[in-house]
N, C-alpha and C positions, 0 to 999 in steps of 0.2 A: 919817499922813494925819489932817488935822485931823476932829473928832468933830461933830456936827450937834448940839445940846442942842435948838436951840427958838429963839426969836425971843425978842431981848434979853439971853439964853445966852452963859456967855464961848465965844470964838470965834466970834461972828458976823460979823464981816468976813471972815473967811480961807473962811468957808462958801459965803458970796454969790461970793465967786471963783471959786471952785471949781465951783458950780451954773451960772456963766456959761460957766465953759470945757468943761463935760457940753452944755452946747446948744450952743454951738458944733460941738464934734467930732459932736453930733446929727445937725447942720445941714448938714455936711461928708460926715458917712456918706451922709445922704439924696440931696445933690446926685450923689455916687457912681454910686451906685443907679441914681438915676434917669440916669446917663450911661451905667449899663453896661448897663440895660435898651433903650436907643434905640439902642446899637451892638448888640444880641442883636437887635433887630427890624432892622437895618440888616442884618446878617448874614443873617438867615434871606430878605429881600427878595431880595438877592445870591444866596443858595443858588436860591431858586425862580426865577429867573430864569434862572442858568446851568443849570437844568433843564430848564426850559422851552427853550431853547435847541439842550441836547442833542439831546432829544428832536425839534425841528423839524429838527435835523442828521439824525437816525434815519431821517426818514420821508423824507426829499429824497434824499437819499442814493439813486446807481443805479449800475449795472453793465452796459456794453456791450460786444459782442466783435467783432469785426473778423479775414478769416480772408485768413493772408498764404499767399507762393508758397510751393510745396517749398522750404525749404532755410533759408529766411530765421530770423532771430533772430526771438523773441519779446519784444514791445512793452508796454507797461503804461505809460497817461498819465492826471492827473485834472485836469477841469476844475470850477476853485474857482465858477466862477457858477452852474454848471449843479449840480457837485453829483455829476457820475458822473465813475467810472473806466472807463476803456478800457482792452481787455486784446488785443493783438495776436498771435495763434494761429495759425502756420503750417501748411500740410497737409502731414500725412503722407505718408512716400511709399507707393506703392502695393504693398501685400504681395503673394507670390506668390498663383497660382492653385490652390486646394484641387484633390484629389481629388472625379470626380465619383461622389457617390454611387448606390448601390443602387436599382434603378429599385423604385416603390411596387405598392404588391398595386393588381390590377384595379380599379375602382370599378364601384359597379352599374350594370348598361344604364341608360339612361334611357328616358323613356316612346317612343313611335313616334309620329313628327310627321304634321299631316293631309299626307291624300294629295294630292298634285300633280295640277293639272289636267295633261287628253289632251291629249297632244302631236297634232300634224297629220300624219296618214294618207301613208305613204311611197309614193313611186311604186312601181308595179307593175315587178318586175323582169322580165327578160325568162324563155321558159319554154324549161325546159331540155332536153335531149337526153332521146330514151324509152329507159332503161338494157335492157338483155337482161332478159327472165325469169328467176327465180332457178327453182334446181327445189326440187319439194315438199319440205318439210319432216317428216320424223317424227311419228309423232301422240302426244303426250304423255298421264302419264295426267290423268285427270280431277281436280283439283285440289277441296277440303274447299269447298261453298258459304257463301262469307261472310253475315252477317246482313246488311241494308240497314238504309244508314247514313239520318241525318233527312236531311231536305232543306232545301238551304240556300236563303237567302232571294234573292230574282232579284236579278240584278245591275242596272246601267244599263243602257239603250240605251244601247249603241254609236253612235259617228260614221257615217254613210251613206261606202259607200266609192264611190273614184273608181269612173268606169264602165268595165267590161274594156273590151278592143277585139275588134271584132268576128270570129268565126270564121271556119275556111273555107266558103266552099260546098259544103252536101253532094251525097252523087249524084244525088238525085230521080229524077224517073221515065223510065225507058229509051226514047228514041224508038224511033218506031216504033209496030209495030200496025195491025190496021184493025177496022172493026166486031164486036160480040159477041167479042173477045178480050180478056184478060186478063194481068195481071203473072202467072205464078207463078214461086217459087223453083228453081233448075236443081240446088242441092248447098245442104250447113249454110253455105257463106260468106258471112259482110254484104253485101247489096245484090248478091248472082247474082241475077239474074229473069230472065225473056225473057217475050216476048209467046207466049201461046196459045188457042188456041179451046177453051172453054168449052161443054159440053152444052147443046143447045138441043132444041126438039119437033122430033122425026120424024130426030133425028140416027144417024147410022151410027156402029154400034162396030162395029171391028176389031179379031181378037182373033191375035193374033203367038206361037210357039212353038208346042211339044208342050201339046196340047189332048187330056188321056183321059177314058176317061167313057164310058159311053151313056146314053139316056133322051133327055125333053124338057125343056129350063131356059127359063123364063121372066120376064122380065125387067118387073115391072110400075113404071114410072115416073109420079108424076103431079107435076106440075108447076103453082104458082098464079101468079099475076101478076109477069111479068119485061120488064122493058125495057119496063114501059105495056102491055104484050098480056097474054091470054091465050092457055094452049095447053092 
């Protein structure tokens, strides 16, 4: 390789050559360069594109299902516009029936719901047969007296009930009679009476049966306002 002395130097021709063909391949590297740096940025443009890409692939991108009969094959179809697959899923058949289980522990009552209003007052049923008298009972012994309990607070009035029907006629009063006489009783049973005379002034007793005794019995009556008179 020729030697560089200096300007006016032998070998100055073959120098100047040589320094041309150094910028040259300078010039040559540089053009390089700068074409392999404009494909490195053409590349990378490329790269983030096809990413950007992916990526809107990524998010578009869906999955639907669709559910066929018993028995059928299962389907799988994708639609490139839209962007989803479809996935066709037949039903199962239907499994047997389990045992049934163990009945569960009680759960707790629950609270007591308001009370229901009164129902309406049933008609009066008819009255029944008077049964025989039972006979007396025993007399038990006297049983421990309980302490009294509080007293509970009144209840509502009740509904007014319907109105009985009306009883028999009783017996009233016995005809018969005439002046200054009287009901009295004839024995203990309900409603004996008969008409009698009643002691008035100056009335006679009559005395019936074995009558013993002697002496004198007197009889002092006094008598104040009867029947409007006196006597």
């Amino acid at each position: 390789m020729p030697i560089y002395r200096g300007d006016g130097g032998s070998g100055d021709a073959s120098t100047d050559a040589y320094a041309s063909q150094v910028a040259t391949h300078a010039q040559t590297a540089t053009t390089k360069a700068n074409e392999a740096a404009a494909s490195a940025t053409a590349a990378a443009a490329s790269a983030t594109a096809a990413a950007n890409e992916a990526t809107t692939f990524n998010n578009s991108l869906g999955a639907a299902a669709t559910t066929l009969s018993a028995g059928a094959s299962a389907t799988a179809s994708y639609n490139s516009s839209t962007k989803v697959f479809t996935l066709g899923i037949p039903t199962g058949a239907t499994g047997a029936t389990g045992s049934t289980g163990s009945q569960g522990a009680t759960g707790p009552q629950g609270a007591t719901g308001a009370q229901g209003p009164q129902g309406a007052t049933g008609a009066t049923g008819p009255q029944g047969a008077t049964g025989a008298a039972g006979s007396d009972g025993s007399d038990g012994s006297d049983g421990a007296t309980g302490s009294q309990g509080a007293t509970g607070p009144q209840g509502a009035t009740g509904a007014t009930g319907a109105t009985g029907a009306a009883g028999a006629d009783g017996a009233g009063v016995a005809a018969g009679g005439s002046t200054g006489q009287a009901l009295v009783k004839t024995d203990g049973t309900n409603y004996n009476t008969q008409w009698a005379t009643v002691l008035t002034a100056n009335q006679t007793i009559t005395l019936s049966g074995a009558v013993t005794g002697s002496g004198t019995t007197s009889i002092t009556t006094t008598l104040s306002t009867v029947d409007g008179g006196t006597y």
